[in-house]
N, C-alpha and C positions, 0 to 999 in steps of 0.2 A: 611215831614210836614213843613209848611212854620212859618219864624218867627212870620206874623202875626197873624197867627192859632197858637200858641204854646199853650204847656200842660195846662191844666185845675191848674196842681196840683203846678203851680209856684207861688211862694211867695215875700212879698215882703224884705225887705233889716231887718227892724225891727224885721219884726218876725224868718227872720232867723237867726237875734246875739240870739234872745228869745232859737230857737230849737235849734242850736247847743250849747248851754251852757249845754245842759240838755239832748244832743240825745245819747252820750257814756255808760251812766250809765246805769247799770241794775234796773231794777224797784224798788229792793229792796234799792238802797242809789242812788235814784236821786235825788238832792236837789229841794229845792223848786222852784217855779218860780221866775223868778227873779225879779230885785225891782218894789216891786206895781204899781210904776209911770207907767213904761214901759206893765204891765201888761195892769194898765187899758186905756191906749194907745192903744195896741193892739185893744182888743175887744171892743172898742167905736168905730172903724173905722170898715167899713161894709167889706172893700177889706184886709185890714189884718184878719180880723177875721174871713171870708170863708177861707183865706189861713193856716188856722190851721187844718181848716176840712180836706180842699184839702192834706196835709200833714198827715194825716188820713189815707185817699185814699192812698198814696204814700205806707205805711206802711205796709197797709192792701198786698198790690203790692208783697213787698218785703217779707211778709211773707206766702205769696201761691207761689213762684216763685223764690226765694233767690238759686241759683243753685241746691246744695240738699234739700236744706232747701221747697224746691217748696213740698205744699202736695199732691198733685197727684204723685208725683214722687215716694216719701219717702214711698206712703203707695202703689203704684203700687208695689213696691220692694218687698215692707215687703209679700204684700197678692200675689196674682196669675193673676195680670193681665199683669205686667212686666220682663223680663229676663236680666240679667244683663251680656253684652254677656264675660267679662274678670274676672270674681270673683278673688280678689287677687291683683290687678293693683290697686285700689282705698281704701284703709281701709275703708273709712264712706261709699262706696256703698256696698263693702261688706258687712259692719255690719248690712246694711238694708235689703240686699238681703237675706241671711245667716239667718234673724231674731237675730241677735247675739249684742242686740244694750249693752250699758252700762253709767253707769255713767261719765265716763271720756270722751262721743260722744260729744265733743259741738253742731255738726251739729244734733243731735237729740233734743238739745234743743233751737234750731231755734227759732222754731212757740212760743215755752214759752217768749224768747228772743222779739221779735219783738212785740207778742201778749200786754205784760205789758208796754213794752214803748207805743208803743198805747196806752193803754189803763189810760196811765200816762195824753198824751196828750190832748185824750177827756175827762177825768175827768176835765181837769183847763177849757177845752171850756167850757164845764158844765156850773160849777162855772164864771168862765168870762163871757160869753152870758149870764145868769140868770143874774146877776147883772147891764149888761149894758145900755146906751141908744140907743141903737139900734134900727133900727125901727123895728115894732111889727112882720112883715110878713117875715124880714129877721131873728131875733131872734128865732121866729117857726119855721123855716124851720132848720136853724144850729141845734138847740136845738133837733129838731128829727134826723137830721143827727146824731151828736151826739150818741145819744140812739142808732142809729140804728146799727153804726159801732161798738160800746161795746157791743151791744150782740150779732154781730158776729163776734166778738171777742171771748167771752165768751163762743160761740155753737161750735170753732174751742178747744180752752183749753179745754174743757169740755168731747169732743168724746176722743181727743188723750192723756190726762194724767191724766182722772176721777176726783175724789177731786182737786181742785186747790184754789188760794186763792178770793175771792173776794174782789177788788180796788175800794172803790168806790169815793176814796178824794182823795187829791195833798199830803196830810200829810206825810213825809215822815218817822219822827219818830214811826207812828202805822206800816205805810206799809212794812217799815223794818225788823219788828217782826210777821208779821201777820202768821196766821194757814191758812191749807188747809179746806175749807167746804165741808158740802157733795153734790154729785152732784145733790140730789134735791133741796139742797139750791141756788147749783149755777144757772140748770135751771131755778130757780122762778126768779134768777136777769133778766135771758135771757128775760122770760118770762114778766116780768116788762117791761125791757128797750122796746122792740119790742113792745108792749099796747098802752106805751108812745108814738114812733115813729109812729106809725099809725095814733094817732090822731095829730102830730104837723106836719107830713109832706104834701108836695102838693099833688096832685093828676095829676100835671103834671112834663115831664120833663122839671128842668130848667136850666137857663143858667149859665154863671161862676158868675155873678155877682147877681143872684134871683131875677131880675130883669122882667124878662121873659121869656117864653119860648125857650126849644132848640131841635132840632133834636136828639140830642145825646143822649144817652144813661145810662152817667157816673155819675150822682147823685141820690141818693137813691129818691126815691118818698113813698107815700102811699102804694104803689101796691108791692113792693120790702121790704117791713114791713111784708104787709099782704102775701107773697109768703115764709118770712124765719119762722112767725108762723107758716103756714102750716106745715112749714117742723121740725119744732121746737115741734108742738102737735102731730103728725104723731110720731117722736122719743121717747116721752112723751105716748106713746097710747091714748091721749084725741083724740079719733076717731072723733068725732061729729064738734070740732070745727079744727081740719085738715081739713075735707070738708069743712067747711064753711068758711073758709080763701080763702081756694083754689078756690071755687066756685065765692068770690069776683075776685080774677083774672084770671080764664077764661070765665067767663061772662064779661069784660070789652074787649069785639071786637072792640073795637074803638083802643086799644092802641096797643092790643095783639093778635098773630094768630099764629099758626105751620109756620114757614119759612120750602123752601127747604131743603133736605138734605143739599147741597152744600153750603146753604147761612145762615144757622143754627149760623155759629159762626165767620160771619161777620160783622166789626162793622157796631152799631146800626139796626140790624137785626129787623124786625119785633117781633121775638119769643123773646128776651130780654128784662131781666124782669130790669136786672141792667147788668152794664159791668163796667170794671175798666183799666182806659187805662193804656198803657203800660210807665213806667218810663224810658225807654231806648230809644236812639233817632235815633237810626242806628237798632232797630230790629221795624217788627210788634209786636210779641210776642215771648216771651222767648222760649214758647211751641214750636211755629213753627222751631224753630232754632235746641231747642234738640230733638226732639221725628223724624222728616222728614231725615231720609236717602238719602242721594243723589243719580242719580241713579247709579248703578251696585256696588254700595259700600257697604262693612259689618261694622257694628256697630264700631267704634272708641272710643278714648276719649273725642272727641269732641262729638259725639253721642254715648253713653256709652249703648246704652237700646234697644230692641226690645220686641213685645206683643207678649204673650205666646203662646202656642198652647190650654192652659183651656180658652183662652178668643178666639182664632180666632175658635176653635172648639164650640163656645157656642153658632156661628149666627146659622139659619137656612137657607136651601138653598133657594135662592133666597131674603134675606133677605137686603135689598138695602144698610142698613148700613156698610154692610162690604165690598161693589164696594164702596161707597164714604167717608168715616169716616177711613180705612183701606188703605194705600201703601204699596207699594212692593218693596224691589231692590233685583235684579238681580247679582248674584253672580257666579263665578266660583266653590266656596265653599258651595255654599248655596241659599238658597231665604230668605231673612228676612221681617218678614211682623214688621210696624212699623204705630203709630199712626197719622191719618193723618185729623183729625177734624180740625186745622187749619194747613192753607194749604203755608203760607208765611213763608220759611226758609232763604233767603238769608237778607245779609244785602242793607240797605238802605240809599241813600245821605237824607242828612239833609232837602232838601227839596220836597222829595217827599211822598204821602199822603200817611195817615197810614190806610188798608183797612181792619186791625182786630184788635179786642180787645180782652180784656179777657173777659167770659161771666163767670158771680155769679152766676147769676138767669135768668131761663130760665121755657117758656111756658112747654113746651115737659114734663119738672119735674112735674110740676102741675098738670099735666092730672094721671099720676103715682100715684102721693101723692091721689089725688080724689079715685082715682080708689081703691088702699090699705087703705083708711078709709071706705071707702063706703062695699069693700067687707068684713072687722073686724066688718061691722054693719048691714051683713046680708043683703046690696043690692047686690044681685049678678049682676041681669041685669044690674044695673049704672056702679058697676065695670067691667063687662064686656065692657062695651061701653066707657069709658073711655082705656081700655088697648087696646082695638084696634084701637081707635083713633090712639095710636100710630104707632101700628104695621102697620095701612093702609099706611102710611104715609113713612113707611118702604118697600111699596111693597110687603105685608104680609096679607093672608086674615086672617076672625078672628080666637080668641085664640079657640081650641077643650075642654078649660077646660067646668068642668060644675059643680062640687061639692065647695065649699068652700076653701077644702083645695087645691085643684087643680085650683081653681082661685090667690089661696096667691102664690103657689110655679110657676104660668106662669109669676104676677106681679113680682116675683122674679128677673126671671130669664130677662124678661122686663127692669128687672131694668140695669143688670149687661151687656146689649147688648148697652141699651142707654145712658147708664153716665157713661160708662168706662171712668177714668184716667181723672174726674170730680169732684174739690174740693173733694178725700178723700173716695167718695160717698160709692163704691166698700167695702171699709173696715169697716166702719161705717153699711153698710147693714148687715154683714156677722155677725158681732158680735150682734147686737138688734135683729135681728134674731135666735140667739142663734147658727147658723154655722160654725162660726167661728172655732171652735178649729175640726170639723170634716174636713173642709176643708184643715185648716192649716197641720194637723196631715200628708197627704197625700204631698201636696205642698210642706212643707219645708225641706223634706228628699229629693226632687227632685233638690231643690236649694243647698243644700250640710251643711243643718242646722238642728237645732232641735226644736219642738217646745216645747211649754210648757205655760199654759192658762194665767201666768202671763202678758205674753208678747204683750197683746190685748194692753195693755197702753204700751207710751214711760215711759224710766227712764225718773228723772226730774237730772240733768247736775250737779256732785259735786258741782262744783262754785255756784253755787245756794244754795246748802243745807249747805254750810262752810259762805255765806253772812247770810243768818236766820237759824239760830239753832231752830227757831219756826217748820219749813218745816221737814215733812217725807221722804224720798221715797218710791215710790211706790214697792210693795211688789213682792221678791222675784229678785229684784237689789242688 
């Protein structure tokens, strides 16, 4: 990538004395922002005050992707879609592998970690862009960005640790001491902030400065509100308005269509609903570097992981995902099949172009989400026509379900072929499903662990529970 194309998410000199005075601490004692002057400095100027946002983005980055800390990783471990090929060589991949996580895992409480500084930062944009004189169309637009990043923020703390607390000021005396809510309380924040975002954002993609339009990909829009509702009322069972989210974005053909296989999770892809570019400047994406095995090589520590046999046994034959989503190397010892959705592992000179991004939100999900509201409400034929949307697309003819319940468990199993080792997705199904602990039961004796139903949620991290004496952990830590 060249200098003059550089990251979305660079900042200027101001606001990063602003961040790093404030980027160390844990949620629980970060001070406040610092002096007003400087504050409303900031957020009066339209290029420091996207760069807050952008610094959002960065966050968000760092905590889907943070080494272990990445949740696809963490929860591939934990459920059955990842093998860890040296159990014993890494303690925090064991413990994830193992199921054996505990209070003294820092790396288990990552996403908590990252999550609250986020969500520290968009609280002050809040507050700062509400009050400033910005101009009105850039103010709206930050202001949903804003919303949009804290409630998925809030959709990621909410699947992996249940009860957690709700932030919703800089205050740091309250936030210090605050309790965990229950998770229908937190949903409704989720569910607020994403209402909000949908009406303050554009309805295009736009550029770094919201100025005008962009090719890219990488800021939230209208459509990326209406697509984490979806998936937000879907987890929620509000059946009715899951489709009707989802029906606004894939009815919108102008912006959105099924991309190839092959081009599915390339940046700015057609099928992308949002993507989040990579903060490293010598990789495309993190993914690509750990999950892609070189060829004739077995798993290392550098690539620590290969897909299971419950997930390469789950395609069906001829089922195109797992010729292009699926690699292979070739071993004296072995064949290890390994994840191959993006497809750029080596590293990269500084200036050469970046050809993948991370995908959030993607079309392919929508039609799923459509399809499993539609058939909880008794359409079967939409849901039919929905699930094999996908499946065609797959080189798959359609699904043989025909009852109801044989429509939920094909959407199932739909699901676990096409969002494998996909924000979390796998794990997050297994459980709102209620499968989780039948699957686990079998699974985690094969990983060399035990399970036990507690273990759906992460512990939340001593250091955390010893900063607020307010906080629980969750039960049976």
């Amino acid at each position: 990538m060249s200098k003059t194309n550089n990251k979305l998410y660079k900042v200027s000199g101001s606001l990063v004395l602003f961040l790093v005075l404030c980027s160390c601490k844990k949620f629980v004692d970060v001070n406040p922002p610092v002096q007003q002057l400087l504050k409303n400095e900031i957020y009066n100027n339209s290029s420091t005050a996207i760069g807050v946002l952008n610094q959002s983005f960065v966050f968000m980055h760092y905590m889907d992707t943070w080494g272990i800390g990445g949740i696809p990783i963490q929860t591939g471990l934990l459920g059955d879609e990842l093998i860890y090929y040296k159990p014993g060589e890494d303690v925090t991949l064991t413990a994830f592998y193992t199921d054996n996580l505990n209070s003294k895992d820092v790396f288990s409480t990552n996403v908590w970690t990252q999550a609250y500084q986020n969500i520290f930062y968009i609280n002050d944009a809040i507050e700062g862009v509400g009050n400033s004189s910005l101009n009105q169309s850039i103010k709206q637009q930050l202001l949903g960005e804003a919303k949009f990043m804290r409630g998925l923020c809030y959709f990621y703390l909410v699947n992996i640790y249940g009860d957690v607390p709700i932030v919703l000021t800089t205050d740091h005396t309250k936030n210090s001491l605050i309790t965990r809510a229950s998770q229908s309380d937190v949903w409704n924040i989720i569910k607020s902030d994403l209402n909000d975002a949908y009406n303050l954002l554009s309805n295009s993609f736009l550029n770094g400065t919201l100025t005008g339009t962009s090719t890219d990909r990488v800021r939230p829009t209208k459509w990326a509100a209406a697509a984490l509702l979806a998936k937000v009322y879907l987890y929620n069972k509000n059946w009715d308005l899951a489709e009707e989210k989802s029906n606004e974005v894939i009815n919108n053909t102008s912006l959105f269509k099924l991309d190839s296989l092959n081009g599915v999770f390339k940046k700015n892809s057609i099928e992308s609903i949002l993507q989040f570019q990579s903060v490293n400047y010598i990789l495309n994406t993190f993914y690509g570097q750990y999950f892609i095995l070189p060829d004739n090589s077995q798993p290392s520590t550098l690539q620590p992981t290969y897909l299971s046999n419950h997930l390469i046994n789950s395609f069906e034959i001829g089922d195109e995902r797992k010729n292009k989503w699926v690699g292979y190397s070739y071993t004296a010892i072995g064949t290890y099949p390994y994840a191959y959705k993006y497809k750029e592992y080596k590293t990269i000179n500084y200036t050469d172009p970046i050809t993948e991004n991370y995908v959030t939100l993607r079309l392919g999900e929508q039609y799923l989400i459509r399809a499993e509201a539609r058939v909880q409400q008794n359409n079967l034929s939409g849901a039919l026509t929905d699930l094999n949307t996908i499946r065609n697309r797959a080189n798959l003819s359609g699904s043989s379900a025909v009852t109801k319940d044989q429509i939920i468990d094909a959407i199932d199993h739909e699901r676990q072929v096409e969002l494998f080792l996909e924000q979390g997705d796998r794990w997050f199904d297994l459980r709102r499903a209620g499968k989780l602990d039948s699957v686990m039961q079998i699974v985690a004796p094969e990983k060399g662990g035990t399970w036990s139903s507690y273990k759906q949620y992460y512990p939340i991290e001593i250091g955390e529970l010893k900063l607020n004496p307010n906080l629980q952990q969750n039960p049976g830590y």
